[in-house]
C-alpha positions in Angstrom: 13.4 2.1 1.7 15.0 0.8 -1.5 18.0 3.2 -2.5 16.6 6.9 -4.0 13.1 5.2 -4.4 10.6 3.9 -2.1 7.3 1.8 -1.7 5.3 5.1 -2.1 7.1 6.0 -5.5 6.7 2.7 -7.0 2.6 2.4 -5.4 2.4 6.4 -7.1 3.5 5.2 -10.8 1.4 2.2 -10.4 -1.7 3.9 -9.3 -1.1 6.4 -12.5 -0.5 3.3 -15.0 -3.0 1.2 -16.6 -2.9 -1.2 -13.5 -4.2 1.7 -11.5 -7.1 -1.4 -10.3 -4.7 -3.2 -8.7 -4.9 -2.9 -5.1 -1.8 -2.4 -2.8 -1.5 -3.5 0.5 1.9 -1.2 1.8 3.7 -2.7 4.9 6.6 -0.8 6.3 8.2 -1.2 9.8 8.9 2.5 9.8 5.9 4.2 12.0 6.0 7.5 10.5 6.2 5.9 6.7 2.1 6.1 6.7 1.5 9.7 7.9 4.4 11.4 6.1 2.7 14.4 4.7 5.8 15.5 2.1 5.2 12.0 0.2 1.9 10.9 0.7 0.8 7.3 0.4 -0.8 6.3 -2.8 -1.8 2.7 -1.4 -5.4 1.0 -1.0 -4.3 0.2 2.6 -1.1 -0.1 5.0 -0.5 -2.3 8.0 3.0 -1.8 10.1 5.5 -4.8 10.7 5.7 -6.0 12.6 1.7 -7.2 12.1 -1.1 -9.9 13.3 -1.5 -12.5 10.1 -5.0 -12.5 10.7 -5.2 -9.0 10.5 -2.9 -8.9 7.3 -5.5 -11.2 5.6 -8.4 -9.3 6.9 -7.3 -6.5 4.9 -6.1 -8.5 1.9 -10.2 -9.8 1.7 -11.3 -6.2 2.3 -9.3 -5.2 -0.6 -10.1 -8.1 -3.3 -13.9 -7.9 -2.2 -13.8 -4.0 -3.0 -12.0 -4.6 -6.5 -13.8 -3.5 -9.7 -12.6 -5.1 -12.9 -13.2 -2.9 -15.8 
């Protein structure tokens, strides 16, 4: 958490900007940050810290194969 603002604010105005395409990869090391139902997660993905590199970069591949450029 970064002061009044958080990874999910900064993910939401990204994913309503002209860079919606972008994919986001979210990592938090707070277990309930994913399934928080008040503040949903605007992310392409999210893997909890702390995490598996391989796995990390398995998701990073899912995520650039599955991008569309406009």
């Amino acid at each position: 958490v970064m002061g009044s603002i958080d990874g999910r604010d900064i993910c939401k105005e990204l994913k309503l900007s002209q860079h919606r395409h972008i994919p986001v990869l979210q990592m938090s090391v707070v277990n309930k940050f994913y399934n928080d139902p008040k503040k949903p997660l605007h992310a392409d993905d999210y893997i909890e810290k702390p995490f598996d590199l391989d796995v990390m970069v398995g998701k990073v591949r899912s995520l650039m194969n599955n991008v569309q450029i406009n």
